[in-house]
PDB file of N, CA, C and O in Angstrom:
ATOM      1  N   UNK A   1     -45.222 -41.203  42.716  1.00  0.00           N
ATOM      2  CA  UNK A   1     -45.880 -41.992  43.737  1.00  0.00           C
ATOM      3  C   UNK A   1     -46.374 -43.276  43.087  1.00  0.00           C
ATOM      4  O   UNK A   1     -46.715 -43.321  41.905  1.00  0.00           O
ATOM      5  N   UNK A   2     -46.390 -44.013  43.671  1.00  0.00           N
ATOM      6  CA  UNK A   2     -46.741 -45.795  43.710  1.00  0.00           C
ATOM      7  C   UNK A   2     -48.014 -46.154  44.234  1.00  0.00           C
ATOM      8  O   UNK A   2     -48.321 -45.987  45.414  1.00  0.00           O
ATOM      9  N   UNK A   3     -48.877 -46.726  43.227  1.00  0.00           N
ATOM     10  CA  UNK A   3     -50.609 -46.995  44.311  1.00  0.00           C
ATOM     11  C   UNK A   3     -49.856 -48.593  44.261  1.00  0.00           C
ATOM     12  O   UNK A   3     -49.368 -48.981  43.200  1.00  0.00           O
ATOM     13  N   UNK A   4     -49.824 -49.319  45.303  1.00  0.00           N
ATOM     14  CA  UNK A   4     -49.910 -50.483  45.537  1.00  0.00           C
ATOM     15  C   UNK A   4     -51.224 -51.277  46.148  1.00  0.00           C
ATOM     16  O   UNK A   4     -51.330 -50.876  47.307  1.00  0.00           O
ATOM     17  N   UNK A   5     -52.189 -52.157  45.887  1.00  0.00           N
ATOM     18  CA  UNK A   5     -53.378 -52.905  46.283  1.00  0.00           C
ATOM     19  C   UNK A   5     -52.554 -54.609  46.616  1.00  0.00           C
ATOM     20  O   UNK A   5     -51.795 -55.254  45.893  1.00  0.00           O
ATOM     21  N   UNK A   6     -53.085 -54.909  47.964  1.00  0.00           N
ATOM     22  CA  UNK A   6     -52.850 -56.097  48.378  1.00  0.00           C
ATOM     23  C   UNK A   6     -53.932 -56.626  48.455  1.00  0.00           C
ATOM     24  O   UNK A   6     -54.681 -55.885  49.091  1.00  0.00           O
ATOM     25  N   UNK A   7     -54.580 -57.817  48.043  1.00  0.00           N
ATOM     26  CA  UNK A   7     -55.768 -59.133  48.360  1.00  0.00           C
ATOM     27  C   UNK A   7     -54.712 -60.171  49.076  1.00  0.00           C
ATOM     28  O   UNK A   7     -53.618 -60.664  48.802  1.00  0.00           O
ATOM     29  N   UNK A   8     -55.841 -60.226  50.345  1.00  0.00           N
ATOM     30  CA  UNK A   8     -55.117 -61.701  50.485  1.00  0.00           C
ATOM     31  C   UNK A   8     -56.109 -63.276  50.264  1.00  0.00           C
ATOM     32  O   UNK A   8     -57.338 -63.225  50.309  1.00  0.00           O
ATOM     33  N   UNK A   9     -55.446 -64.446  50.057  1.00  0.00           N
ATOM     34  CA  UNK A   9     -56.334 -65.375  49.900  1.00  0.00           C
ATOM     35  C   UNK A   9     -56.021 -66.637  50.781  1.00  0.00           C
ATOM     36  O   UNK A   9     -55.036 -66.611  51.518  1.00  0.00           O
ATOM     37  N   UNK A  10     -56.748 -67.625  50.730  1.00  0.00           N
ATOM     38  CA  UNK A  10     -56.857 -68.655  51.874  1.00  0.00           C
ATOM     39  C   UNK A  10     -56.696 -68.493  52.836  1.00  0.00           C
ATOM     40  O   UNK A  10     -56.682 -67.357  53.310  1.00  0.00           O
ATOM     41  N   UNK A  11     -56.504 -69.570  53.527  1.00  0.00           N
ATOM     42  CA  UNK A  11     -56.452 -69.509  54.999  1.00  0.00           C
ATOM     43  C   UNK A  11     -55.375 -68.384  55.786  1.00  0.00           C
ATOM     44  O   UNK A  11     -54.157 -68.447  55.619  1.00  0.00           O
ATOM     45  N   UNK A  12     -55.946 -67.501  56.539  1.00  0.00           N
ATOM     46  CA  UNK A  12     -54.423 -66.759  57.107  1.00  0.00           C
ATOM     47  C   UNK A  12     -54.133 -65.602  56.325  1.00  0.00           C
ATOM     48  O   UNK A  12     -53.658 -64.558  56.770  1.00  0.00           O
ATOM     49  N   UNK A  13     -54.516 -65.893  54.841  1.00  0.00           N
ATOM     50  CA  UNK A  13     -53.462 -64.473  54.356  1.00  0.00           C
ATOM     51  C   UNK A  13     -54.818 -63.162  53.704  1.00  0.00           C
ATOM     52  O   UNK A  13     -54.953 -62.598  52.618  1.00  0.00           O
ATOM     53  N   UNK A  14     -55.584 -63.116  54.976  1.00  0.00           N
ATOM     54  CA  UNK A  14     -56.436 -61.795  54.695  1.00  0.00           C
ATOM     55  C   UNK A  14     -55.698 -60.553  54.296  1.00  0.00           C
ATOM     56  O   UNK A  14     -54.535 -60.349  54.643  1.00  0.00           O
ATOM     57  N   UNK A  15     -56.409 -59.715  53.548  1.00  0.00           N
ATOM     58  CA  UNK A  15     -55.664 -58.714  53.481  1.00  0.00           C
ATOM     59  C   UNK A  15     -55.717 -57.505  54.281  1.00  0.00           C
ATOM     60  O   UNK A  15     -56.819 -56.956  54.269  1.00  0.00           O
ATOM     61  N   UNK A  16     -54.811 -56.947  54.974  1.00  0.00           N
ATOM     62  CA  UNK A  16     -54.996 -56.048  55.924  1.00  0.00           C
ATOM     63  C   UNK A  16     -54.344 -56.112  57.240  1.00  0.00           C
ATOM     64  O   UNK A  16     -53.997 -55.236  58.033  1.00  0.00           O
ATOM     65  N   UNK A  17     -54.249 -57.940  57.252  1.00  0.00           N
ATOM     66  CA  UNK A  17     -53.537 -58.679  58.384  1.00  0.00           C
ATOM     67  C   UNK A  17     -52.101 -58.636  58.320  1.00  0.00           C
ATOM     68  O   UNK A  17     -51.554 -58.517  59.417  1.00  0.00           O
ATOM     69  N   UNK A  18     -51.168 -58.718  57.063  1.00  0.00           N
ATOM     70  CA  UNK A  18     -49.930 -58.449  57.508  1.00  0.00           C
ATOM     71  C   UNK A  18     -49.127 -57.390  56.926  1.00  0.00           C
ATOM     72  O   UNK A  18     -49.821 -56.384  56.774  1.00  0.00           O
ATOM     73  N   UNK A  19     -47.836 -57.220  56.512  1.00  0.00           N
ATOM     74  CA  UNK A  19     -46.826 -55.913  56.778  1.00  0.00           C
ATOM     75  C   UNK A  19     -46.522 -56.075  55.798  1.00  0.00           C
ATOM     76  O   UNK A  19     -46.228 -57.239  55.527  1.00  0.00           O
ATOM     77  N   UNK A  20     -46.417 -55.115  54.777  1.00  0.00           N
ATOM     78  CA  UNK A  20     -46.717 -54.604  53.389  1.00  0.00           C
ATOM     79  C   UNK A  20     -44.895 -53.581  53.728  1.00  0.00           C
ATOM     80  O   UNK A  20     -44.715 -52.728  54.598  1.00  0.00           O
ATOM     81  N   UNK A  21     -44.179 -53.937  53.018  1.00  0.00           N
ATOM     82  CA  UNK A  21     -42.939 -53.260  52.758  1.00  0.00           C
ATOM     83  C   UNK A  21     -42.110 -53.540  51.380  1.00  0.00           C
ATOM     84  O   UNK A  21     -42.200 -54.551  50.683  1.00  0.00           O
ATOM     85  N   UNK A  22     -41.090 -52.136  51.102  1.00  0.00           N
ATOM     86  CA  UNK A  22     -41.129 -51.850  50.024  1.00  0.00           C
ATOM     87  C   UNK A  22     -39.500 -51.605  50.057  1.00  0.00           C
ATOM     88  O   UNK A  22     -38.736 -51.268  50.962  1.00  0.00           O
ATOM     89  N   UNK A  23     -39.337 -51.883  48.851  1.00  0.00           N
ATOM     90  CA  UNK A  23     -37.686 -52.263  49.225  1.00  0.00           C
ATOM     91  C   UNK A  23     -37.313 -51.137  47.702  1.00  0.00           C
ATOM     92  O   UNK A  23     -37.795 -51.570  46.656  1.00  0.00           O
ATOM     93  N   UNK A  24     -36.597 -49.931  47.602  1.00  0.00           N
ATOM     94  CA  UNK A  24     -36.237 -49.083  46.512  1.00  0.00           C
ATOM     95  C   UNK A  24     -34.918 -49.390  46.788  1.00  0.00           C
ATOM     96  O   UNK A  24     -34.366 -49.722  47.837  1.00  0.00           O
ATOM     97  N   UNK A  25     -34.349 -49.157  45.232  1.00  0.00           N
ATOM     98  CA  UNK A  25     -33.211 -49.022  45.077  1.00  0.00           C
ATOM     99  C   UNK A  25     -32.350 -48.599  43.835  1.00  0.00           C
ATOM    100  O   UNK A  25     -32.743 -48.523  42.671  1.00  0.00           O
ATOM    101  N   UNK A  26     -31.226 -48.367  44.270  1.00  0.00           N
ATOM    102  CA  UNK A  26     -30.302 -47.128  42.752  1.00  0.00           C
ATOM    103  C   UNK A  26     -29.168 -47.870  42.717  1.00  0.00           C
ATOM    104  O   UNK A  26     -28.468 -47.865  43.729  1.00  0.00           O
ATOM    105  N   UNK A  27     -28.745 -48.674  41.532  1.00  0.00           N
ATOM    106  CA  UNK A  27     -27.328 -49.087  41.823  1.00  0.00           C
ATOM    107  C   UNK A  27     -26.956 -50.084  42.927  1.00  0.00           C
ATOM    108  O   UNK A  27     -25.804 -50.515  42.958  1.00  0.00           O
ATOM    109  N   UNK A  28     -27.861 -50.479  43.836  1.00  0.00           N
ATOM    110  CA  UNK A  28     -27.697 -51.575  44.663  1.00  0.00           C
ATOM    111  C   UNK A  28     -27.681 -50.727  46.370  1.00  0.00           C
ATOM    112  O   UNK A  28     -27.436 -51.168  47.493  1.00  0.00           O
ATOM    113  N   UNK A  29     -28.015 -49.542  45.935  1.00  0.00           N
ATOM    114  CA  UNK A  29     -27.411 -48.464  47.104  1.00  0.00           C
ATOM    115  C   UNK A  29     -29.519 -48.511  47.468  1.00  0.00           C
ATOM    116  O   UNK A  29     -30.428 -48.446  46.641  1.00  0.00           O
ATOM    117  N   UNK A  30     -29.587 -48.631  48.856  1.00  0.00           N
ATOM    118  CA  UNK A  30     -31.057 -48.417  49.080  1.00  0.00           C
ATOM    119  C   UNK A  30     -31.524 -46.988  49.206  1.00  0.00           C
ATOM    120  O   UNK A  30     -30.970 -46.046  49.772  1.00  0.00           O
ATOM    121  N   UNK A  31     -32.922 -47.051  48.406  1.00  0.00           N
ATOM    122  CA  UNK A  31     -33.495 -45.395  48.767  1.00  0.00           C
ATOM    123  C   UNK A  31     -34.559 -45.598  50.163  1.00  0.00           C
ATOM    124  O   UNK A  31     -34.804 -46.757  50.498  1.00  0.00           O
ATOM    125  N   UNK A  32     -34.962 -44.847  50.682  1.00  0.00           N
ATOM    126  CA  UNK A  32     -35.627 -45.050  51.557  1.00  0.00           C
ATOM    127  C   UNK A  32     -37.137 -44.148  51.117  1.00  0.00           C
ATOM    128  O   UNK A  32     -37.285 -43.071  50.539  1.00  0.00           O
ATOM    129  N   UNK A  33     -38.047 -45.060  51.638  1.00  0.00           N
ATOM    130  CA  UNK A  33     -39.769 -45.305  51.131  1.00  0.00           C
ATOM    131  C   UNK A  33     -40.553 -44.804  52.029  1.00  0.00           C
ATOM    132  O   UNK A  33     -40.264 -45.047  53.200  1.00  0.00           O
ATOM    133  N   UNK A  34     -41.808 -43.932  51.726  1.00  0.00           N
ATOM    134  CA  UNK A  34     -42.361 -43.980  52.800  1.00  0.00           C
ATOM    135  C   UNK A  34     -43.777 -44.438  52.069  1.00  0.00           C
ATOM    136  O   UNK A  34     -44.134 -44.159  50.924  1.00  0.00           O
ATOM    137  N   UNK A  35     -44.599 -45.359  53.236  1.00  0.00           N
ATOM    138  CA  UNK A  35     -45.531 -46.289  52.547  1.00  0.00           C
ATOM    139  C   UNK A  35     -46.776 -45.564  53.843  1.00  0.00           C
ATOM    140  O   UNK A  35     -46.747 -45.574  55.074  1.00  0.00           O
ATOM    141  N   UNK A  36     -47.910 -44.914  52.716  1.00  0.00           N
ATOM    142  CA  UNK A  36     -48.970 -44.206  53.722  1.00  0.00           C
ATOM    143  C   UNK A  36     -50.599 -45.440  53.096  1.00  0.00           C
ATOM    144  O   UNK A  36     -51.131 -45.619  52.000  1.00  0.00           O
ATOM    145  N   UNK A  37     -50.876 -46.074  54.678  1.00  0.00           N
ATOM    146  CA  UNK A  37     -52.110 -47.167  54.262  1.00  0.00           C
ATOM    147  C   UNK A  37     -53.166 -45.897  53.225  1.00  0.00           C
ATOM    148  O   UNK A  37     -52.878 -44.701  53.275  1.00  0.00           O
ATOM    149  N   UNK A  38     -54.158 -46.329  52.497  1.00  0.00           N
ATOM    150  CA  UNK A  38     -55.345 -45.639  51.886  1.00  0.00           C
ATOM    151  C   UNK A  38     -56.126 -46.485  51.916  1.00  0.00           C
ATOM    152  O   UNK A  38     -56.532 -46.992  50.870  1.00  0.00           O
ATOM    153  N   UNK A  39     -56.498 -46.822  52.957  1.00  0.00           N
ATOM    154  CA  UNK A  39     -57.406 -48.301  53.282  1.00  0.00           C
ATOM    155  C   UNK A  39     -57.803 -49.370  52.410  1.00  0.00           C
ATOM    156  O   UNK A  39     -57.103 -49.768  51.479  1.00  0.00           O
ATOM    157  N   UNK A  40     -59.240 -49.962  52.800  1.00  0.00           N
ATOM    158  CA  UNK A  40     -58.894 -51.218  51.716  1.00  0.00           C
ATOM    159  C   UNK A  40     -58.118 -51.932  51.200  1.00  0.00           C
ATOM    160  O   UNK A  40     -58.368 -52.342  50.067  1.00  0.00           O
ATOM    161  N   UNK A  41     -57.024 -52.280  51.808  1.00  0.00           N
ATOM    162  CA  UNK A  41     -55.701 -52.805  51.451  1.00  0.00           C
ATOM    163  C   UNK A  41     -55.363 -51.942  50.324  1.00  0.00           C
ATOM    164  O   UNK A  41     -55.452 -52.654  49.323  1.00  0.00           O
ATOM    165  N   UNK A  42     -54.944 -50.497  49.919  1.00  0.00           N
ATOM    166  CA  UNK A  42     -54.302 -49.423  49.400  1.00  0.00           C
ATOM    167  C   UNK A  42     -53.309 -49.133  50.408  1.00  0.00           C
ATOM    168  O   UNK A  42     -53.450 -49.011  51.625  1.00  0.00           O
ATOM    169  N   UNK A  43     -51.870 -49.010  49.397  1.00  0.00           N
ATOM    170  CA  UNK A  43     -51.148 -48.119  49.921  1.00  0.00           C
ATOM    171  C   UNK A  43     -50.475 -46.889  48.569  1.00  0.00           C
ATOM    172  O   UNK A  43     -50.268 -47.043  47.365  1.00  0.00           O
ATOM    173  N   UNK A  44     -50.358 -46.093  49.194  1.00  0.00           N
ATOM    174  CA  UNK A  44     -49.362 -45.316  48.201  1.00  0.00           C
ATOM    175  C   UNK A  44     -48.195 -45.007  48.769  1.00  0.00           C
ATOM    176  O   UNK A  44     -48.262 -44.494  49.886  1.00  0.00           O
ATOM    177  N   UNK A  45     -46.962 -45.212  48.215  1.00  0.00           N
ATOM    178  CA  UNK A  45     -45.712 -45.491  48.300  1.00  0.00           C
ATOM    179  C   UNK A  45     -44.675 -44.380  47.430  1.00  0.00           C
ATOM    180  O   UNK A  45     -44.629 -44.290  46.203  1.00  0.00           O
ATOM    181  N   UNK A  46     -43.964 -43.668  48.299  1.00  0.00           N
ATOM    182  CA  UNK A  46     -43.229 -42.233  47.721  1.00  0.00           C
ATOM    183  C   UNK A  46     -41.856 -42.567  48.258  1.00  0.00           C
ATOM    184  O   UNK A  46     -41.499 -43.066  49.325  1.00  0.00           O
ATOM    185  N   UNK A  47     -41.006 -42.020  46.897  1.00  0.00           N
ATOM    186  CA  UNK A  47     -39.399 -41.358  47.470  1.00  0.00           C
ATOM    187  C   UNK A  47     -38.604 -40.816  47.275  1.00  0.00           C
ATOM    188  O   UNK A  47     -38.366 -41.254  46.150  1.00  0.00           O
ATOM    189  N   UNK A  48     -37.976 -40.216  47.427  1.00  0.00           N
ATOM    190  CA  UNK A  48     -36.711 -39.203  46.321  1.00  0.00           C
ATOM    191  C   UNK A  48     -36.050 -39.618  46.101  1.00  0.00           C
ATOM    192  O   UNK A  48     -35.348 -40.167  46.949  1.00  0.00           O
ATOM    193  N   UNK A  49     -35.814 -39.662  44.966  1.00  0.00           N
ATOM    194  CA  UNK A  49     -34.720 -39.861  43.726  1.00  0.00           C
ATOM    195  C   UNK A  49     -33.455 -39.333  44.475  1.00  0.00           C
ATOM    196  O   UNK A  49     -33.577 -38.260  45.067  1.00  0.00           O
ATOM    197  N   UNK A  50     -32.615 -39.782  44.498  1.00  0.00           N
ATOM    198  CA  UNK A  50     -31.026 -39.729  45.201  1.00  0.00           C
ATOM    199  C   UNK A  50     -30.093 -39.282  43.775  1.00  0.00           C
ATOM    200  O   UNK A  50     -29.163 -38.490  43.925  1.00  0.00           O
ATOM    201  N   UNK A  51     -30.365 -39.765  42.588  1.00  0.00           N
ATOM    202  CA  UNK A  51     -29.712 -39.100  41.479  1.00  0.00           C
ATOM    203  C   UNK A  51     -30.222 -39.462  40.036  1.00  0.00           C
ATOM    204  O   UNK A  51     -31.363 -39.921  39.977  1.00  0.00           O
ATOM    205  N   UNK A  52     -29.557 -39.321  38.929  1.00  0.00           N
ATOM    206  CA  UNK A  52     -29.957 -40.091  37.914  1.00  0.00           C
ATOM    207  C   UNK A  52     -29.844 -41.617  37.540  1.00  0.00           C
ATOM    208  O   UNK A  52     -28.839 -42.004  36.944  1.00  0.00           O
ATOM    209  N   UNK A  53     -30.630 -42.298  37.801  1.00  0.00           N
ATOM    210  CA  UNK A  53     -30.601 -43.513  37.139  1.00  0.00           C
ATOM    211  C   UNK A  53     -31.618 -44.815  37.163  1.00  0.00           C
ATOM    212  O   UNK A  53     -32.572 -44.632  37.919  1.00  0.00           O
ATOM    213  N   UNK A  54     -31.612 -45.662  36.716  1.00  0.00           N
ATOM    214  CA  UNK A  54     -32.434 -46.561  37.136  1.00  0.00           C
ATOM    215  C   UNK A  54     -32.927 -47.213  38.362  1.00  0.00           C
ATOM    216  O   UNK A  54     -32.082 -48.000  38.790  1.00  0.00           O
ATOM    217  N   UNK A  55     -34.141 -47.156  39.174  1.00  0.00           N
ATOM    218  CA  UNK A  55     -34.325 -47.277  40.308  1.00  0.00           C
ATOM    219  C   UNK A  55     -35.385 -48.866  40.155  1.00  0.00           C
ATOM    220  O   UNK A  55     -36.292 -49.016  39.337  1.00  0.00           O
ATOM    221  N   UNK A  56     -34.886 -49.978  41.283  1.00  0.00           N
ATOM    222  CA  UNK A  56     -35.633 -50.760  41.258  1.00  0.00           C
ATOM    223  C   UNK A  56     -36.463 -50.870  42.460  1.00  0.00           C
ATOM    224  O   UNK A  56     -35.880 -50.642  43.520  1.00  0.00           O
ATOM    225  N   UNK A  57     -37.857 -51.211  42.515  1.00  0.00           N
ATOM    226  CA  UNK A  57     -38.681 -50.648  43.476  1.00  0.00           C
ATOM    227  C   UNK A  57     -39.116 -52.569  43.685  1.00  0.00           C
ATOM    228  O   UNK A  57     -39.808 -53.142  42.843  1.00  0.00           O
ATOM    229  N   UNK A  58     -38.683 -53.124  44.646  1.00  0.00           N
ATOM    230  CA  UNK A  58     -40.187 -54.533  45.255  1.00  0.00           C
ATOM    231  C   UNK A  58     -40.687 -54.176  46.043  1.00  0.00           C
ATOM    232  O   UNK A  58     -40.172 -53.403  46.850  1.00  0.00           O
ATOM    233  N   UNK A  59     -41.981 -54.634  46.122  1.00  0.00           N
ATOM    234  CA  UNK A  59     -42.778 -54.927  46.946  1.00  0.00           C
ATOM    235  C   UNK A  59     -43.469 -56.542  47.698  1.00  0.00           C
ATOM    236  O   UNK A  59     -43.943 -57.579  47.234  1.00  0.00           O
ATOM    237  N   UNK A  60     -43.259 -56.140  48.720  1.00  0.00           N
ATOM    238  CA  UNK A  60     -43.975 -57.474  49.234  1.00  0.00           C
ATOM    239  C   UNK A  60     -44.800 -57.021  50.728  1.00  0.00           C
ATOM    240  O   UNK A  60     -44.582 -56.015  51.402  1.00  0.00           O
ATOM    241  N   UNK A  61     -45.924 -58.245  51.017  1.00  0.00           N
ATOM    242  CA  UNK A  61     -46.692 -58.336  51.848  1.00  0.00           C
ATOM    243  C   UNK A  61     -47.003 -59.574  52.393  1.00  0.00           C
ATOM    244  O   UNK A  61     -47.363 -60.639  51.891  1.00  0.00           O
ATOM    245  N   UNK A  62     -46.774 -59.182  53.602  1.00  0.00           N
ATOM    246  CA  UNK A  62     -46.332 -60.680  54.554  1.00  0.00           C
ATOM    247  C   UNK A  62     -45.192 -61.589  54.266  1.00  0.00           C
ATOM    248  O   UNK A  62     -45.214 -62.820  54.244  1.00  0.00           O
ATOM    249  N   UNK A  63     -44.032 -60.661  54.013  1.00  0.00           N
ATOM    250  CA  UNK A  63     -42.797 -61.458  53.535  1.00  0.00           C
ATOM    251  C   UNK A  63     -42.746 -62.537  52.140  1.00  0.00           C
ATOM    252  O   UNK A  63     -42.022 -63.519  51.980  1.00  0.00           O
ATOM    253  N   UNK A  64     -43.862 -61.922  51.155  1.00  0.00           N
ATOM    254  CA  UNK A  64     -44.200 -62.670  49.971  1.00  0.00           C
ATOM    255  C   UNK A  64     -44.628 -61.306  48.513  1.00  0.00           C
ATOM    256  O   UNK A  64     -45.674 -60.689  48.312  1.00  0.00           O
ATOM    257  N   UNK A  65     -43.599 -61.288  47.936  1.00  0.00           N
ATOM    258  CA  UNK A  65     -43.397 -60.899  46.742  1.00  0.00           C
ATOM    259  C   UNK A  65     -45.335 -60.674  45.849  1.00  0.00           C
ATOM    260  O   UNK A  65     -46.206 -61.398  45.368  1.00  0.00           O
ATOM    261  N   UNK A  66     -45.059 -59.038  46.139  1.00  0.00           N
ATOM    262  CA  UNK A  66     -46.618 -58.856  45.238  1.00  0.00           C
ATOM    263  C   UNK A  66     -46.217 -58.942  43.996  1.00  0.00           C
ATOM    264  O   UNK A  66     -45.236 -58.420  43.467  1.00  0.00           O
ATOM    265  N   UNK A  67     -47.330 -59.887  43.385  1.00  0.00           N
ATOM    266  CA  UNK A  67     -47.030 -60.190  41.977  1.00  0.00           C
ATOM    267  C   UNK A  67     -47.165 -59.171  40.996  1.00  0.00           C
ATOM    268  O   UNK A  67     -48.298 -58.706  41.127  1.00  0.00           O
ATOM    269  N   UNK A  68     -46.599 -58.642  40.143  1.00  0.00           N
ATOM    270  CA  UNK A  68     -46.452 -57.680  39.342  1.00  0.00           C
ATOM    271  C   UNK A  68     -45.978 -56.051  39.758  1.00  0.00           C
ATOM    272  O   UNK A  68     -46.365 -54.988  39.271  1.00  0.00           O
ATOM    273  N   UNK A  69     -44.952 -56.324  40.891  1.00  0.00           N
ATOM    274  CA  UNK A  69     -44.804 -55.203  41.031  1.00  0.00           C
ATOM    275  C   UNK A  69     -43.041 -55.139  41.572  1.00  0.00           C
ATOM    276  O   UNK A  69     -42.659 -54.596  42.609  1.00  0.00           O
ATOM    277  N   UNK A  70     -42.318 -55.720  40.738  1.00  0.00           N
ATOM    278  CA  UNK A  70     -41.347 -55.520  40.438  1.00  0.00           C
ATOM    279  C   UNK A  70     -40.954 -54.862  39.705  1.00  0.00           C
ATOM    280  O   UNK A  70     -40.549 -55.364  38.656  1.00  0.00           O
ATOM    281  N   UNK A  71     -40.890 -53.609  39.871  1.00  0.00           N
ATOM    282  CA  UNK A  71     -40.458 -52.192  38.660  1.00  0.00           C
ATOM    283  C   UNK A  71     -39.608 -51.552  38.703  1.00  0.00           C
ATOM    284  O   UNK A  71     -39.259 -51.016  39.754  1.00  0.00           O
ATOM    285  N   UNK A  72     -39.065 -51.411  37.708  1.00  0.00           N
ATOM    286  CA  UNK A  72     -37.717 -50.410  37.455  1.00  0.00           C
ATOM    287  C   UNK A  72     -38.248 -49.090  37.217  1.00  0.00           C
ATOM    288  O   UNK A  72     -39.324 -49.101  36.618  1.00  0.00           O
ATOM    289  N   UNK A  73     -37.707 -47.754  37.578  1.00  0.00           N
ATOM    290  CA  UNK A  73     -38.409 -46.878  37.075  1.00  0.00           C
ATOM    291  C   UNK A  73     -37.219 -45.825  36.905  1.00  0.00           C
ATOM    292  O   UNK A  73     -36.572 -45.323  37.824  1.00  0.00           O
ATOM    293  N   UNK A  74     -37.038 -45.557  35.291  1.00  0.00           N
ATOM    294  CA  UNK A  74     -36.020 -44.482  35.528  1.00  0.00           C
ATOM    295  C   UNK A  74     -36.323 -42.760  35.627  1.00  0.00           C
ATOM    296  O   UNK A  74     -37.285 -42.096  35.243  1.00  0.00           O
ATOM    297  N   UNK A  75     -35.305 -42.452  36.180  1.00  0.00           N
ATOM    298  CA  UNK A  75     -34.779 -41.015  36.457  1.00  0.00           C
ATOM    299  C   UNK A  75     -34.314 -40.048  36.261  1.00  0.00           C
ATOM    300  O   UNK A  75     -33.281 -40.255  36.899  1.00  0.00           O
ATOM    301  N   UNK A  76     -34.175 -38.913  35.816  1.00  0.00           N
ATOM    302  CA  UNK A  76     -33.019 -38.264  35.288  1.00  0.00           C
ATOM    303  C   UNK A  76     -33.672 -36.876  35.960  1.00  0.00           C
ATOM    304  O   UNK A  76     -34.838 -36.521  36.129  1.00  0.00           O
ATOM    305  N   UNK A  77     -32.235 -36.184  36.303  1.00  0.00           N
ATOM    306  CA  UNK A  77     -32.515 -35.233  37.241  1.00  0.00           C
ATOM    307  C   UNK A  77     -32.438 -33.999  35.278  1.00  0.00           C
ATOM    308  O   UNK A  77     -31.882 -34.029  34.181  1.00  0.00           O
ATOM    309  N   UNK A  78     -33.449 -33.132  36.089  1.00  0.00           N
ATOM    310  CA  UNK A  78     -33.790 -31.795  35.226  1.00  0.00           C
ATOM    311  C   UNK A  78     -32.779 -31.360  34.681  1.00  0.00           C
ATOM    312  O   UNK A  78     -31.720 -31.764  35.164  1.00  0.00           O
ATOM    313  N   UNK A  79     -32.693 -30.336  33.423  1.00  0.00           N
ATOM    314  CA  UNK A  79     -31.889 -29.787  33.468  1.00  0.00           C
ATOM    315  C   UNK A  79     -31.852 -28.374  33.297  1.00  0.00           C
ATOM    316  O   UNK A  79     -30.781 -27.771  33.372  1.00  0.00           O
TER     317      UNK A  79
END
């Protein structure tokens, strides 16, 4: 699981006010996310692993790239 925190600043970009989405992926193939609010501009962000390998996870809020949370995260299924 993924804790993601959004602030927003200046004019317009309060936080809380816009749409926080999360884009996973394996190989270019998309995983699908599920993103549960934990108020205070918290979200935590979950998904299953589809197989072994490197998964790249963005995030953005209000159609603008959260800074530092472009992550790769690898995988490897059990054995």
């Amino acid at each position: 699981m993924l804790s993601v925190e959004t602030q927003g600043s200046g004019s317009g970009g309060g936080g809380g006010s816009g749409k926080l989405t999360v884009e996973v992926s394996l190989n270019g193939r998309s995983v699908p996310a599920k993103i549960v609010p934990d108020g205070d501009n918290r979200y935590h962000v979950s998904f299953v692993p589809i197989g072994s390998g490197v998964y790249a996870v963005r995030v953005q809020y209000s159609g603008v790239e959260v800074t530092g949370t472009a992550i790769l995260s690898f995988w490897t299924q059990p054995q």
